[in-house]
DSSP file (Angstrom, degrees, kcal/mol; ACC not computed):
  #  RESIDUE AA STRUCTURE BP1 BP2  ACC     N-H-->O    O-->H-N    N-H-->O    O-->H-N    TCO  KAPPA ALPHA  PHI   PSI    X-CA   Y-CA   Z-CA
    1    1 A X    >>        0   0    0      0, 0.0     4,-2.9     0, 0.0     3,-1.7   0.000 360.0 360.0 360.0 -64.3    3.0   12.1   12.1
    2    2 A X  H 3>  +     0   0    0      1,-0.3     4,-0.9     2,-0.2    74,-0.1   0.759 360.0  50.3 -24.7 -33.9    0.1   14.9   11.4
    3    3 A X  H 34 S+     0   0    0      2,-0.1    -1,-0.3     3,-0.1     4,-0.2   0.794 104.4  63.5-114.5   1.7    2.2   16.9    9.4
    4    4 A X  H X> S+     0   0    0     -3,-1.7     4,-3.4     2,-0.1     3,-1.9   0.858 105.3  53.8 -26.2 -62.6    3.2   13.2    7.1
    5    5 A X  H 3X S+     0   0    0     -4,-2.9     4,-0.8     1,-0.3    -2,-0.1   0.753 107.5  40.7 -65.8 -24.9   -0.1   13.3    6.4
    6    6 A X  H 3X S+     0   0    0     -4,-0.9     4,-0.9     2,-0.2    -1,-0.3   0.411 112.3  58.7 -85.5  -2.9   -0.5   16.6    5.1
    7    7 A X  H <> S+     0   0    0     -3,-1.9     4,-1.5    -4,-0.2     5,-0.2   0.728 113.0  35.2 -55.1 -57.0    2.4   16.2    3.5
    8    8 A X  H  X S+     0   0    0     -4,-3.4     4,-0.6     1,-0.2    -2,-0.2   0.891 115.9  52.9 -83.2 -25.0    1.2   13.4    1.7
    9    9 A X  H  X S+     0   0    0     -4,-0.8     4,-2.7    -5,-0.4    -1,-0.2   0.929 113.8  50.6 -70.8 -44.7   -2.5   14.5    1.3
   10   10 A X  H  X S+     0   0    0     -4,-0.9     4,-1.3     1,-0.2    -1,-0.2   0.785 109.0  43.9 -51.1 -47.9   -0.9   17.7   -0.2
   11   11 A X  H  X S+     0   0    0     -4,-1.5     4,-1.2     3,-0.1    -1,-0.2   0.686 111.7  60.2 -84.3 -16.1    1.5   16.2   -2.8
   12   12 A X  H >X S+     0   0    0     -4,-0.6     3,-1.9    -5,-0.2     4,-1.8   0.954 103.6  49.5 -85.5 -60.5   -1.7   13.8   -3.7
   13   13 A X  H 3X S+     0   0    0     -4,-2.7     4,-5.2     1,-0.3     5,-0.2   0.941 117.9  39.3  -5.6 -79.2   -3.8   16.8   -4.7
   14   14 A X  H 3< S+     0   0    0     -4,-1.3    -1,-0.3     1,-0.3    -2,-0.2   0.859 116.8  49.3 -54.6 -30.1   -1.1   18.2   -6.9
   15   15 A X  H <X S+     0   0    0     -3,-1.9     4,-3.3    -4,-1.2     3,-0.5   0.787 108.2  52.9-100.5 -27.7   -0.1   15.0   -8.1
   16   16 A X  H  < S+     0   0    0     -4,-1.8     4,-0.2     1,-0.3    -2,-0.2   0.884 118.2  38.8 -88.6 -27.6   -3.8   14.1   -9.0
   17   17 A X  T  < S+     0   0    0     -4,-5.2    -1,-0.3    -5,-0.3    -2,-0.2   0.283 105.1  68.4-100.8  24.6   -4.2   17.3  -11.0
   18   18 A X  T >4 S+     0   0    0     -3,-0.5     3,-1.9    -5,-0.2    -2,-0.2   0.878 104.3  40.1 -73.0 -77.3   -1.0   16.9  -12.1
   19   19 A X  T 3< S+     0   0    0     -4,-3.3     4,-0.2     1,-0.2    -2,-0.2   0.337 104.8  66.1 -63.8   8.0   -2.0   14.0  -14.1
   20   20 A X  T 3  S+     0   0    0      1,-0.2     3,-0.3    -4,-0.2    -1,-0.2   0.637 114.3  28.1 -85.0 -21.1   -5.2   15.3  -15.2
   21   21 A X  S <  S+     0   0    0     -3,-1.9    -1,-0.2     1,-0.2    -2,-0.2  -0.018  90.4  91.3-116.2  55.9   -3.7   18.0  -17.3
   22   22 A X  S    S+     0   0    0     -3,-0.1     3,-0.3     1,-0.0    -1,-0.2   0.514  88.4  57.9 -84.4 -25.3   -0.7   16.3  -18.0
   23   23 A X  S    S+     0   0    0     -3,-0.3    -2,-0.1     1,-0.2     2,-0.1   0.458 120.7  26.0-103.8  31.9   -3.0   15.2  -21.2
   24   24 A X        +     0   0    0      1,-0.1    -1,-0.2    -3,-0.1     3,-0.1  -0.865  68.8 160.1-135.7 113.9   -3.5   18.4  -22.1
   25   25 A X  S    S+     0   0    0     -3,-0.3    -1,-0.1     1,-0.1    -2,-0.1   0.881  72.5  55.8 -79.8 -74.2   -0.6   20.6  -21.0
   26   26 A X  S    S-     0   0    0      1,-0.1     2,-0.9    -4,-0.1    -1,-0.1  -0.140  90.9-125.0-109.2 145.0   -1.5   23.3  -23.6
   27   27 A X        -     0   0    0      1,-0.1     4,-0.3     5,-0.1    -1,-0.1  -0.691  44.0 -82.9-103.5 132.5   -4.9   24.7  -23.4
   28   28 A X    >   -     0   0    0     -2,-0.9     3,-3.0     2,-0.1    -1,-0.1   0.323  42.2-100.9   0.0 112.2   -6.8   24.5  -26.8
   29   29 A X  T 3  S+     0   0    0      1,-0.3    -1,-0.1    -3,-0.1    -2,-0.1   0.747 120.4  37.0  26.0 -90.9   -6.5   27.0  -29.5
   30   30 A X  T 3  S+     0   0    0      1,-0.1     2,-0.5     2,-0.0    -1,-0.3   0.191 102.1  76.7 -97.5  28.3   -9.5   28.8  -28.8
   31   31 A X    <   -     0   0    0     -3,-3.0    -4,-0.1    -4,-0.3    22,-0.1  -0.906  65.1-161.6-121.4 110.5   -9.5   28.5  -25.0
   32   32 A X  S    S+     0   0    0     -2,-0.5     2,-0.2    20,-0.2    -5,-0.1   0.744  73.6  47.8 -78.1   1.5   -6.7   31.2  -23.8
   33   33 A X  S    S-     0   0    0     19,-0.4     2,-0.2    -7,-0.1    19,-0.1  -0.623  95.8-102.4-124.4 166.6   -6.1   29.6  -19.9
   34   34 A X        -     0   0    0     -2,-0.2    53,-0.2    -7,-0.1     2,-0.1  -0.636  66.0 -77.5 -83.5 169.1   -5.5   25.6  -19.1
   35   35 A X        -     0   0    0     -2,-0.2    52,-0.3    16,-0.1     2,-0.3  -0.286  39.1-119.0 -66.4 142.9   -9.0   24.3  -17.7
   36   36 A X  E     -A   50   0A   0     14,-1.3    14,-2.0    -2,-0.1     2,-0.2  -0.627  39.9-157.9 -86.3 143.5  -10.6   25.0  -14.0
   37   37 A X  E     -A   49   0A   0     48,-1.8    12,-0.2    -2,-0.3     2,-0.2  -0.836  19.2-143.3-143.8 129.5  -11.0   21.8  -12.6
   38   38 A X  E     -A   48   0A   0     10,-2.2     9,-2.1    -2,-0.2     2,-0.8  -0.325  18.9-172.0 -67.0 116.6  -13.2   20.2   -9.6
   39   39 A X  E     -A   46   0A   0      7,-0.2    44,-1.7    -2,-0.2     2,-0.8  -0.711   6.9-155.1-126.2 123.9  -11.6   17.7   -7.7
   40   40 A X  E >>> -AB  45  82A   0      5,-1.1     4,-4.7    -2,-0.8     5,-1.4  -0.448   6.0-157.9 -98.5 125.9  -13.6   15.8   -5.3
   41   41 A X  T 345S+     0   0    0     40,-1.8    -1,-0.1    -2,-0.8    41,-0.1   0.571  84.6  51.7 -94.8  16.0  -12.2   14.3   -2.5
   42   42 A X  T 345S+     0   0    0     39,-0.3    -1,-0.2     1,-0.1    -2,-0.1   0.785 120.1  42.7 -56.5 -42.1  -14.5   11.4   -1.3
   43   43 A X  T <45S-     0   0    0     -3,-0.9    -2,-0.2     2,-0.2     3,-0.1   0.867 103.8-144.6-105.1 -38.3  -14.4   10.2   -4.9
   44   44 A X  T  <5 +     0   0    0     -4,-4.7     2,-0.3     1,-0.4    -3,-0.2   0.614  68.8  82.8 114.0  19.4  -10.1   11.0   -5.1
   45   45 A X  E   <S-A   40   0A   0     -5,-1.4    -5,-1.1   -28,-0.0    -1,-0.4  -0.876  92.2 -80.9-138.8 172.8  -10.5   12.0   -8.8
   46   46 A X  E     +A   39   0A   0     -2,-0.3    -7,-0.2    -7,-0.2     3,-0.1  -0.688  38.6 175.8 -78.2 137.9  -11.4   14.9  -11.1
   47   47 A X  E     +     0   0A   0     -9,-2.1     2,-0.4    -2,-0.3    -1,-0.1   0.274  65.9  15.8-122.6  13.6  -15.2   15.4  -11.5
   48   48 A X  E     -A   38   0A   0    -10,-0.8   -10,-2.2     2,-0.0     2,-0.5  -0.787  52.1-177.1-177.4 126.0  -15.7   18.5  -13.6
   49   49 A X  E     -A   37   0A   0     -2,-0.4     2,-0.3   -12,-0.2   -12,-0.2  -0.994  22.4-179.8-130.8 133.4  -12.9   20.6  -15.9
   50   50 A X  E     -A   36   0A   0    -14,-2.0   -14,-1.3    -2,-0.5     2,-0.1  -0.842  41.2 -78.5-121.6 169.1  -14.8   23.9  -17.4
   51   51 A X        -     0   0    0     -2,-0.3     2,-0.4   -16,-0.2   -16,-0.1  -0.413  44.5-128.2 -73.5 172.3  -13.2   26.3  -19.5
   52   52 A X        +     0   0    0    -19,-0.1   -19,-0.4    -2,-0.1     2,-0.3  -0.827  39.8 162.1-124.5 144.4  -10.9   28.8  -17.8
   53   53 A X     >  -     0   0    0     -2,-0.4     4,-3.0   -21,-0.1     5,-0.1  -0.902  49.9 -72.8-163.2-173.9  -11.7   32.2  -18.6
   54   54 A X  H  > S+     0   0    0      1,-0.3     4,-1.9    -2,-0.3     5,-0.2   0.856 122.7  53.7 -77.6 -29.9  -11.1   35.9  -17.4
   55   55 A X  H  > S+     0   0    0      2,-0.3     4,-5.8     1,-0.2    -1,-0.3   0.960 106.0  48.7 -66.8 -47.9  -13.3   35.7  -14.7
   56   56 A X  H  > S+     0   0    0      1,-0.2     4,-2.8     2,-0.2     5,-0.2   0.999 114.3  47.2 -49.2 -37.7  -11.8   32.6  -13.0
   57   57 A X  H  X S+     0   0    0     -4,-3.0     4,-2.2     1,-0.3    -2,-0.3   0.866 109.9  51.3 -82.6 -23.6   -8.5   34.2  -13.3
   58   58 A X  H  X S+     0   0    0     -4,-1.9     4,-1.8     2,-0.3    -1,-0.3   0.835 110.0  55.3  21.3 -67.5  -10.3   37.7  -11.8
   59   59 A X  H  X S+     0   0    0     -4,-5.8     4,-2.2     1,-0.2     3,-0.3   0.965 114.7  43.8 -58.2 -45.4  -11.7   35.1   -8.8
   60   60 A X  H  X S+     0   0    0     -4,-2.8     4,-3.2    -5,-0.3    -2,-0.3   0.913 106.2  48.4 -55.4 -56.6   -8.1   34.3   -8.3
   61   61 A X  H  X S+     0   0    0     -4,-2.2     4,-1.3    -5,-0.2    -1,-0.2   0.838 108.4  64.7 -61.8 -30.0   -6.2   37.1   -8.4
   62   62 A X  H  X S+     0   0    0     -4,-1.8     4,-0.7    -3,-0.3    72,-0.3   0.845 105.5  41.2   6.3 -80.1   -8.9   38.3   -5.9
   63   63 A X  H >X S+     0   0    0     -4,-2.2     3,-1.2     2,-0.2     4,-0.7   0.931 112.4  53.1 -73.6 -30.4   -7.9   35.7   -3.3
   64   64 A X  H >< S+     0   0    0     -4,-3.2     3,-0.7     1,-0.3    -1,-0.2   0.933 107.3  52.6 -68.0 -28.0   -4.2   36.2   -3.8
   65   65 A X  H 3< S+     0   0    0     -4,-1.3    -1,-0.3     1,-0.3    -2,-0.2   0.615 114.0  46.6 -74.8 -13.6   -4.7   40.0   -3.2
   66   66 A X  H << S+     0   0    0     -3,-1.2    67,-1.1    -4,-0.7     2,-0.4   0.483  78.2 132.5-114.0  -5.3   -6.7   39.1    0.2
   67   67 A X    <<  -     0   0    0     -3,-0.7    65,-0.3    -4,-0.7     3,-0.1  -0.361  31.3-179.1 -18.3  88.0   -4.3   36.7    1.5
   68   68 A X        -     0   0    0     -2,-0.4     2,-0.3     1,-0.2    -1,-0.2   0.537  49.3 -55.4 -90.0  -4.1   -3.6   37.4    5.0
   69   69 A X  B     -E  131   0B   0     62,-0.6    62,-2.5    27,-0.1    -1,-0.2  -0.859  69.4 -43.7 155.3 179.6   -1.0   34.9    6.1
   70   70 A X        -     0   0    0     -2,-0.3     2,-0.4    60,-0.2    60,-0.2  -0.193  55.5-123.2 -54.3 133.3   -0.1   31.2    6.5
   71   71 A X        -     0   0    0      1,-0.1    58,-0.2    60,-0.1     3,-0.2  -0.632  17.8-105.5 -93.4 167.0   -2.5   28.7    7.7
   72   72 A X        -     0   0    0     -2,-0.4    58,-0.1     1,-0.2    -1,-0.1  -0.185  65.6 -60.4 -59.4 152.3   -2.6   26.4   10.5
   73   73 A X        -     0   0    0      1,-0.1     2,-0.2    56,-0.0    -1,-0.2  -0.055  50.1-126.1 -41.2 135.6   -2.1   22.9    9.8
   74   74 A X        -     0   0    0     -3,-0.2     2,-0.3   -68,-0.1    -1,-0.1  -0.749  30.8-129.1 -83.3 155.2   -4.7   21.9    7.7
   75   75 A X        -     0   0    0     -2,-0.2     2,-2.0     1,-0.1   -72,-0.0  -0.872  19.9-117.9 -98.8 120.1   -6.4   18.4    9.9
   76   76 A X        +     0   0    0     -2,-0.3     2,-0.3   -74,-0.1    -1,-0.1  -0.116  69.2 139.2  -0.7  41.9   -6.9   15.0    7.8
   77   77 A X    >   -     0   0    0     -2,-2.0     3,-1.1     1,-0.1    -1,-0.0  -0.712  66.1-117.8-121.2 156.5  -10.7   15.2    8.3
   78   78 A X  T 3  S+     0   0    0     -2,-0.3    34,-0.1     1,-0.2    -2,-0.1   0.147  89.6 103.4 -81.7  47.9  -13.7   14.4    5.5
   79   79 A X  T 3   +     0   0    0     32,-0.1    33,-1.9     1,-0.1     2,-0.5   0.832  56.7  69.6 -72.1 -43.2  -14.6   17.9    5.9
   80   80 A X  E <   - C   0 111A   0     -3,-1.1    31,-0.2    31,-0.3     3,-0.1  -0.726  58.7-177.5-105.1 123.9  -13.2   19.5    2.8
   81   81 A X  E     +     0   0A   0     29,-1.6   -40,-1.8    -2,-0.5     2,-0.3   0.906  59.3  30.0 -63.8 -89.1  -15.4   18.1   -0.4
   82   82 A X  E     -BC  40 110A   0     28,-0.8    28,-1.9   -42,-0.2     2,-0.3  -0.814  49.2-154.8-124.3 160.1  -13.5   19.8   -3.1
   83   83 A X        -     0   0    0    -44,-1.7    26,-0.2    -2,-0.3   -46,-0.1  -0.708  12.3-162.5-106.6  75.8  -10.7   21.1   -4.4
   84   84 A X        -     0   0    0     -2,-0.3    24,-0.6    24,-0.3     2,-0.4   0.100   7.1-170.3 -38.8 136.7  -10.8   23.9   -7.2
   85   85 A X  E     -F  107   0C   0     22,-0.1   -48,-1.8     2,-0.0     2,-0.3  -0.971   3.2-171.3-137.3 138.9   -7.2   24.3   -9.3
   86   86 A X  E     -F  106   0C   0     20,-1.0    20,-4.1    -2,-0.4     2,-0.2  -0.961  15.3-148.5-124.8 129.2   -7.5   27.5  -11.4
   87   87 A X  E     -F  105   0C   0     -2,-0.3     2,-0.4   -52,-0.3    18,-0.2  -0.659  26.3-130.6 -90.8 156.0   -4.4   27.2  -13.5
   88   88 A X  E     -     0   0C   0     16,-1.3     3,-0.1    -2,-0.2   -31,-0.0  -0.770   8.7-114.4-124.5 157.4   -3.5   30.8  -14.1
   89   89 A X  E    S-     0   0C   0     -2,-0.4     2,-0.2     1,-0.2    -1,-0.1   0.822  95.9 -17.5 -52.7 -41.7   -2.6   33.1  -17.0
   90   90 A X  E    S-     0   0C   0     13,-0.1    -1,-0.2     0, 0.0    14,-0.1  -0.698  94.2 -71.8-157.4 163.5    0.9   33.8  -16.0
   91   91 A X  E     -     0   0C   0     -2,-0.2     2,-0.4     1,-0.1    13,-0.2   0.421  44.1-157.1 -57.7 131.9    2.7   33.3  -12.4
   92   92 A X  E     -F  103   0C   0     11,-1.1    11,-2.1     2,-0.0     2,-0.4  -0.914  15.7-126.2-102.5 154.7    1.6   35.8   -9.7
   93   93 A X  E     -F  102   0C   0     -2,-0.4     2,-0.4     9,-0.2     9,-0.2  -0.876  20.6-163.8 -89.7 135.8    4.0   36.5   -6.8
   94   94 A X  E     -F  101   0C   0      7,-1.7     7,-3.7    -2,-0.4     2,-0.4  -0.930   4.8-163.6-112.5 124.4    2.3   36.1   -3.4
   95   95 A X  E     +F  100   0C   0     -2,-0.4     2,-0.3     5,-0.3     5,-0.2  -0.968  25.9 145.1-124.3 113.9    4.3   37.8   -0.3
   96   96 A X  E >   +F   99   0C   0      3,-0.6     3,-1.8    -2,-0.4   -27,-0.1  -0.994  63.3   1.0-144.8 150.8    3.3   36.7    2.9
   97   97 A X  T 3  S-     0   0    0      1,-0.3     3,-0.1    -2,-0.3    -2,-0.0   0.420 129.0 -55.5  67.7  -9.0    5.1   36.0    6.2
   98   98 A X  T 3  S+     0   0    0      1,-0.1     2,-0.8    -2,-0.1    -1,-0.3   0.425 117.9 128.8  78.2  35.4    8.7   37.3    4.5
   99   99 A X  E <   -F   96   0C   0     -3,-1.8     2,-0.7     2,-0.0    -3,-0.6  -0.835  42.3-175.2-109.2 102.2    7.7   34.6    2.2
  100  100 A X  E     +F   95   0C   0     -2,-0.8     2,-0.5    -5,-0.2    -5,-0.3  -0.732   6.7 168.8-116.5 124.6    7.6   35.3   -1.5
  101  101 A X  E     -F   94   0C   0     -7,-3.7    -7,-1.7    -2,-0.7     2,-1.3  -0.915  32.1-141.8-151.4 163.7    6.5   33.0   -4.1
  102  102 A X  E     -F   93   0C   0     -2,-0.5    -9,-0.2    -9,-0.2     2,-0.1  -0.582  33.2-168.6 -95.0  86.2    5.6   33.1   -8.0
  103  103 A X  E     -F   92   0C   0    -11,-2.1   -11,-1.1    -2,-1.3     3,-0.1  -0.430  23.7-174.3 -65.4 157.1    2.4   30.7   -8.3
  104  104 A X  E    S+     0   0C   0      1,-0.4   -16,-1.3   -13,-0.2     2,-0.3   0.214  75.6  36.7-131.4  25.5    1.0   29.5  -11.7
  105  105 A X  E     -F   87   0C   0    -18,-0.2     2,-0.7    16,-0.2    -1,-0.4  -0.893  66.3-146.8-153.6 147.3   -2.2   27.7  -10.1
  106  106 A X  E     -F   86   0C   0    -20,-4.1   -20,-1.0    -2,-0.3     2,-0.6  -0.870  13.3-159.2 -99.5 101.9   -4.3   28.6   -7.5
  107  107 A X  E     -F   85   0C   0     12,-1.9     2,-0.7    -2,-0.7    12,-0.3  -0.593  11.1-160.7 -81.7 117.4   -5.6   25.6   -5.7
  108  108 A X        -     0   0    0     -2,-0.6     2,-0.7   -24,-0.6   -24,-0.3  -0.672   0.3-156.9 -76.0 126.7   -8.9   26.4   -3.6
  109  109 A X  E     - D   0 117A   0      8,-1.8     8,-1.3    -2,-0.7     2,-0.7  -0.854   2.4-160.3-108.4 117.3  -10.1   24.2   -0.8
  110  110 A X  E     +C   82   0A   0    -28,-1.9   -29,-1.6    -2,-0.7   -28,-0.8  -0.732  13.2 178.5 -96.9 108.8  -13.7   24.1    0.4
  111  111 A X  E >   -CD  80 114A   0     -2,-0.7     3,-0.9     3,-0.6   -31,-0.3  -0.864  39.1-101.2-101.9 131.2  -14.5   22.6    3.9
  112  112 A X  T 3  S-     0   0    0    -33,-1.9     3,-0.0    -2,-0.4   -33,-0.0  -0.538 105.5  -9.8 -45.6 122.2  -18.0   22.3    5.7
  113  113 A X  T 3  S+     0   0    0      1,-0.1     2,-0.3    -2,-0.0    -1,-0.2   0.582 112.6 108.2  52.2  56.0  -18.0   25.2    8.1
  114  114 A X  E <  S-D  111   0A   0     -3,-0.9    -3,-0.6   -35,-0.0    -1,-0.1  -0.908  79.2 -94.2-143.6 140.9  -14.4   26.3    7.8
  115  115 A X  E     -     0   0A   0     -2,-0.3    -3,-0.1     1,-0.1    17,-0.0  -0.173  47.5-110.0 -40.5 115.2  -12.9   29.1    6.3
  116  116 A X  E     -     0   0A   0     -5,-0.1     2,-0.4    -8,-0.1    16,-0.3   0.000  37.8-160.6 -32.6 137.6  -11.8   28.4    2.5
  117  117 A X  E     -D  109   0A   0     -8,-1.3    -8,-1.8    14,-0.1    14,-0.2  -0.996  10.0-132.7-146.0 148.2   -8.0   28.3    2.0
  118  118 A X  E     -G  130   0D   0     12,-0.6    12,-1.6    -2,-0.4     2,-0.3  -0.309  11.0-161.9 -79.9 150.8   -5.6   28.6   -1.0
  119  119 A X  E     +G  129   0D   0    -12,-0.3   -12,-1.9    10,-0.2     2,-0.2  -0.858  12.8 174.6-149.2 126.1   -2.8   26.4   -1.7
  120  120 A X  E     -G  128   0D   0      8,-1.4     8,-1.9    -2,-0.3     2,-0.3  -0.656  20.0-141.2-109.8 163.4    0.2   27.5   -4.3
  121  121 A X  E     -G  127   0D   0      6,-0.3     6,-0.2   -16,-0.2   -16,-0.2  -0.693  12.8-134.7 -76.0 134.6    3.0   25.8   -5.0
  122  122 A X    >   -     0   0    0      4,-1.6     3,-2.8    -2,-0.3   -21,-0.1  -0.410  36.6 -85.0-115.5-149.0    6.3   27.1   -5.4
  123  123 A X  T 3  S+     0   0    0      1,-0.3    -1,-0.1     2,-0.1   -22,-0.0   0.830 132.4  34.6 -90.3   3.4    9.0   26.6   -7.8
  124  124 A X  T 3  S-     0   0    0      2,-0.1    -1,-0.3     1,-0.0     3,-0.1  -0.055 124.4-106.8-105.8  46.3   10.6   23.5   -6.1
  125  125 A X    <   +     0   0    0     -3,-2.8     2,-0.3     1,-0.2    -2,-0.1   0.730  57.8 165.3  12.0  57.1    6.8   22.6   -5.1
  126  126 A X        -     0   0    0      1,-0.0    -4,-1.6  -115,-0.0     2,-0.3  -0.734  40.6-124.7 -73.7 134.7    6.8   23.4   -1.6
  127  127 A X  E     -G  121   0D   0     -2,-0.3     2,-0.6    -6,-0.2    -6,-0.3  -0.659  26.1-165.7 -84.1 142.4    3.7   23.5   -0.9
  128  128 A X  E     -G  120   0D   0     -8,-1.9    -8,-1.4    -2,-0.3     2,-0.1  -0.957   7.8-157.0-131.5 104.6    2.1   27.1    1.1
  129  129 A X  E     -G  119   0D   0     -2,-0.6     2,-0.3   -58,-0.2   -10,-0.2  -0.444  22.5-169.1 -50.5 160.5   -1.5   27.0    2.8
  130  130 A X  E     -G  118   0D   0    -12,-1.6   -12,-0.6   -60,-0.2     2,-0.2  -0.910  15.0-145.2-146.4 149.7   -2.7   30.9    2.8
  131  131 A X  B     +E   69   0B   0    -62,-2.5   -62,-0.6    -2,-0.3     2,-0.2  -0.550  27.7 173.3 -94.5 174.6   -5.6   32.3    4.6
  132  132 A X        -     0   0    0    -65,-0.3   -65,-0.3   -16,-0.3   -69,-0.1  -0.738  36.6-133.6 167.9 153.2   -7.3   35.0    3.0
  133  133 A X        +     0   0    0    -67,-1.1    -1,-0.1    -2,-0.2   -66,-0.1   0.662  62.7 112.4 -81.0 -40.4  -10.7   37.6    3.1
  134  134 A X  S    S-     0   0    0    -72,-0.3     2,-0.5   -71,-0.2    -2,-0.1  -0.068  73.0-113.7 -79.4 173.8  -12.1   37.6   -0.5
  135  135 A X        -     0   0    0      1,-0.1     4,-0.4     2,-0.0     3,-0.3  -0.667  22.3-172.5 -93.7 113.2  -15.9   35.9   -1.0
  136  136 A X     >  +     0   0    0     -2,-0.5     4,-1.5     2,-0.1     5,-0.5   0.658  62.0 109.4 -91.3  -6.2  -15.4   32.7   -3.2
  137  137 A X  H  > S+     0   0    0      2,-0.2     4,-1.1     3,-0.2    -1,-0.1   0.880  80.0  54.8 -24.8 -42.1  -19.7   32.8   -3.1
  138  138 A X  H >> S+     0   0    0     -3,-0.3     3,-2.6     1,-0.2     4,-0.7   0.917 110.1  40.2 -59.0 -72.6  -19.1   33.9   -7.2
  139  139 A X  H 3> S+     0   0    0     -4,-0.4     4,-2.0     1,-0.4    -1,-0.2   0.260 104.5  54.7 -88.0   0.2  -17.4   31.6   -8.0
  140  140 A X  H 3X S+     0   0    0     -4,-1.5     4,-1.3     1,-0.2     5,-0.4   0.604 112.2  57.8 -94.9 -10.9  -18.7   28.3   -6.5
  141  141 A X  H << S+     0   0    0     -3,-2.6    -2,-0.3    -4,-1.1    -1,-0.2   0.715 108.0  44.9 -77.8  -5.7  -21.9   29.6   -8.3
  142  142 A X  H  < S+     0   0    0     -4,-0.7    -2,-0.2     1,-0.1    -3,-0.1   0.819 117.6  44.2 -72.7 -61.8  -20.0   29.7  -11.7
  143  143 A X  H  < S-     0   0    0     -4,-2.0    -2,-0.1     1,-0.1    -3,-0.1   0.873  97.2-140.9 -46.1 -29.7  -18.6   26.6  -11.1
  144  144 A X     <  +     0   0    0     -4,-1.3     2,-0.3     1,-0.1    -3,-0.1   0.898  43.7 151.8  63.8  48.4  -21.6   24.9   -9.9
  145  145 A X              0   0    0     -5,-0.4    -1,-0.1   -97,-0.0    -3,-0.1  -0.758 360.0 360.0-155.9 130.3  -20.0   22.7   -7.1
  146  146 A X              0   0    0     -2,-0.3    -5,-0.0    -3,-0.1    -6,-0.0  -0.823 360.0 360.0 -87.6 360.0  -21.1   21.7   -4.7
């Protein structure tokens, strides 16, 4: 039953910033990335899209390069606040576990007093927890959340 639920919690995420850029697939003209966007999950919606710019994808490629292996299940708890998706400039491959796969967005999740962990997608959108080393301290001060 525990891992239904992350299952489903997992596929709601993606799904809920699925349909936030599904009305803009293509990012602007003068904007060269799709949009960073906050999703908070008390409220179950997006609360903040910024522009996406070399530095997010810099914080990103960051954490994929520190990625040290799979996480443990993540637990159903209101612990995690939000969820950063940096859509990315084009796919990186992340190799972990004999596991290799070709993201094109990095979703961050930020829990009270647990380590931050990535989640990619692959290309039949399985979903992949990862642990990983790098400081996300930039970049929730760029974002400004929470």
């Amino acid at each position: 039953m525990p891992l239904q639920r992350l299952a489903a919690m997992l596929l709601a995420v993606g799904m809920m910033f699925g349909f936030a850029m599904s009305a803009s697939a293509e990012a602007p003209n003068n904007e060269p990335f799709k949009p960073v966007q906050v999703f908070d999950v008390k409220a179950g919606k997006v609360v903040k899209s910024v522009p996406n710019d070399k530095q997010f994808q810099s914080f990103a490629h960051s954490w994929i390069g520190s990625v040290t292996g799979l996480a443990p299940q993540l637990k159903n708890d209101d612990s995690c606040s939000y969820v950063y998706r940096i859509p990315l400039e084009k796919p990186a491959t992340i190799k972990v576990n004999g596991i290799k796969v070709a993201a094109e967005d990095v979703f961050l999740f930020y829990c009270d007093e647990k380590p931050p962990l990535l989640l990619v997608f692959d290309e039949q959108r399985r979903p992949y927890l990862l642990l990983f080393s790098a400081d996300i301290k930039p970049f929730i001060q760029k974002i400004g959340l929470p």
